[in-house]
C-alpha beads as a LAMMPS data file, in Angstrom:
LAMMPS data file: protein, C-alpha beads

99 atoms
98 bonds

1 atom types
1 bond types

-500.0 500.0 xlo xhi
-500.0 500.0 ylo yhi
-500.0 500.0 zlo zhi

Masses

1 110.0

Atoms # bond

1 1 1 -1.043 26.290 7.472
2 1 1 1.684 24.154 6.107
3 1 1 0.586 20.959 8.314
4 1 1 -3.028 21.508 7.053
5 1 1 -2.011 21.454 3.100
6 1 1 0.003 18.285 4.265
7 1 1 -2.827 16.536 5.821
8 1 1 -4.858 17.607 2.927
9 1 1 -3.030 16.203 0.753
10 1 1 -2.559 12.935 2.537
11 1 1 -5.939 12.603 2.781
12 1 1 -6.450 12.664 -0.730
13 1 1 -3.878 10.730 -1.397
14 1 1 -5.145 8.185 0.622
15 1 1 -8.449 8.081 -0.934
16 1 1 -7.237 8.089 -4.238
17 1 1 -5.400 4.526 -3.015
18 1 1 -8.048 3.316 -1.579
19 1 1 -9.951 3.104 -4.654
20 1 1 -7.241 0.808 -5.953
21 1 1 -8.278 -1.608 -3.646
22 1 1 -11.273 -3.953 -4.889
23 1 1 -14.264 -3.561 -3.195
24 1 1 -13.819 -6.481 -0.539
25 1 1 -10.103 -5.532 -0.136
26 1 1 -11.390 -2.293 0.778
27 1 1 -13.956 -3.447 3.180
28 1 1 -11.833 -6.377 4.503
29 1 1 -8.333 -3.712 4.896
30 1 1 -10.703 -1.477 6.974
31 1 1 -12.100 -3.777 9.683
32 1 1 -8.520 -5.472 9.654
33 1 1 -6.860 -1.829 10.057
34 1 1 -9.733 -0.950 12.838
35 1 1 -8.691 -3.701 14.880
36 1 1 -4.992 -3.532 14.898
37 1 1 -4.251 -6.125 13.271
38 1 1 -2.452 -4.879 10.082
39 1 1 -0.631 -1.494 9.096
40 1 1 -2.164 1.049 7.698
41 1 1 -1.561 2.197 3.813
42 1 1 -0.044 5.088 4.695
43 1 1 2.716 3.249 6.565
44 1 1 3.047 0.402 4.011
45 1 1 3.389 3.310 0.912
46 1 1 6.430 4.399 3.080
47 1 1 7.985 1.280 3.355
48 1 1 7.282 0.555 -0.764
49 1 1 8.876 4.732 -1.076
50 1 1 12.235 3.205 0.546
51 1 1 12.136 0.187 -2.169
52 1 1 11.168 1.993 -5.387
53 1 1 10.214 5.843 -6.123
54 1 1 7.832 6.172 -8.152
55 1 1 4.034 5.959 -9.211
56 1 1 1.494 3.381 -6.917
57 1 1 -0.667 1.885 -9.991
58 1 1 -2.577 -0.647 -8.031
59 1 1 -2.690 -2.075 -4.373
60 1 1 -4.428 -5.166 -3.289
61 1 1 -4.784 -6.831 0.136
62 1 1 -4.262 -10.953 -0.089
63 1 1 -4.023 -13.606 1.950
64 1 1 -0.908 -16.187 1.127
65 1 1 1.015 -18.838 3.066
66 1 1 -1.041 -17.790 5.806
67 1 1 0.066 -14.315 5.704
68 1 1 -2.175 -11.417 5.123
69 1 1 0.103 -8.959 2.049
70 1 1 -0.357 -6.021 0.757
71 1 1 0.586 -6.493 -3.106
72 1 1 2.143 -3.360 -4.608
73 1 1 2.394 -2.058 -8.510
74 1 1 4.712 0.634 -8.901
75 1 1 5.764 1.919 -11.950
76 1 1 9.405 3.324 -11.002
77 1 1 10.895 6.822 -12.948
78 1 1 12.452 4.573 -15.533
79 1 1 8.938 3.223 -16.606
80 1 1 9.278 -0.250 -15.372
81 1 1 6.433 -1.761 -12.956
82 1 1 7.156 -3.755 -9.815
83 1 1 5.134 -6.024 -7.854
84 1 1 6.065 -5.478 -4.423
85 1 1 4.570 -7.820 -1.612
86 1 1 4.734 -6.615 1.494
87 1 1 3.721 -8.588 5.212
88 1 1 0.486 -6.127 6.206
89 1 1 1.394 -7.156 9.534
90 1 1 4.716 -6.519 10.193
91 1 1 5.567 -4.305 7.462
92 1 1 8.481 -6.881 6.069
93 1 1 9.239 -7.037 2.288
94 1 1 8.420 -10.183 1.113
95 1 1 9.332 -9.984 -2.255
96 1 1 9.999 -7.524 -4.919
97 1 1 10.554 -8.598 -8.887
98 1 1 9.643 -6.595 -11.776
99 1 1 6.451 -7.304 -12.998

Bonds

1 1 1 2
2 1 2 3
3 1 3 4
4 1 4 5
5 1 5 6
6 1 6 7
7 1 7 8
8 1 8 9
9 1 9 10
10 1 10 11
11 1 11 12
12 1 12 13
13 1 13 14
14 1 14 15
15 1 15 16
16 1 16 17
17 1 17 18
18 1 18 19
19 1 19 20
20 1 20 21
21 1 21 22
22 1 22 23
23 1 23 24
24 1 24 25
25 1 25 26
26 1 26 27
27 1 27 28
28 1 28 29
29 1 29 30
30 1 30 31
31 1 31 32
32 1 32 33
33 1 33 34
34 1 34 35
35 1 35 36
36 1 36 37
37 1 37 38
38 1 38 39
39 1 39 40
40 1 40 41
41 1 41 42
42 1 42 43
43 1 43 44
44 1 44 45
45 1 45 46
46 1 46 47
47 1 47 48
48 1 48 49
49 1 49 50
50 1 50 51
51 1 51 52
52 1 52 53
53 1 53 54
54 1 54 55
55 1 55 56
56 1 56 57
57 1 57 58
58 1 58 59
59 1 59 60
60 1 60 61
61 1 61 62
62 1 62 63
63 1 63 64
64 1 64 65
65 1 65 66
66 1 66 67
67 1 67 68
68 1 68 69
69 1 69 70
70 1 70 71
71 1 71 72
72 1 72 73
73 1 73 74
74 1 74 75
75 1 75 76
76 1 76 77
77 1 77 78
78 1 78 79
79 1 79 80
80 1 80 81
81 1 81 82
82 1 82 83
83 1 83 84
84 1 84 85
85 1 85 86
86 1 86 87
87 1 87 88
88 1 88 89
89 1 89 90
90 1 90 91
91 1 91 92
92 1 92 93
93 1 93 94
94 1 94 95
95 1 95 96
96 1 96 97
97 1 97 98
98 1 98 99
């Protein structure tokens, strides 16, 4: 019962994220995600939960340097938001300033 309230929950969670992304982030992080070729959100949320607790206001998929990033804003407990950039590849923090 408890796993099913957890994957529930996830599931929401996960759209709820999802409709941070804009629309051709959204369509461009799925057949990227499909193929294997980047992490999912879940996994990158993780990651950004090991940086800075706290509320995901906005995620965006980019391409820079190359390098396909999930961008991050978190507002952390203390009310400050941070733009966290994060490799969607490999799952290596980039960069992480307050925004």
């Amino acid at each position: 019962m408890g796993r099913l309230i957890a994957a529930a929950f996830m599931s929401l969670m996960l759209i709820a994220y999802s409709n941070s992304f804009a629309d051709d982030d959204h369509d461009e992080a799925y057949e990227l995600l499909r193929s294997g070729d980047i992490l999912s959100l879940e996994k990158i949320l993780e990651i950004s939960r090991k940086q800075i607790q706290g509320r995901i206001l906005e995620v965006e998929l980019e391409h820079e340097d190359g390098l396909i990033i999930y961008e991050l804003e978190v507002l952390d407990k203390q009310g400050i938001v941070w733009e966290i950039k994060i490799d969607a590849v490999t799952g290596i923090i980039l960069e992480k300033e307050q925004d």
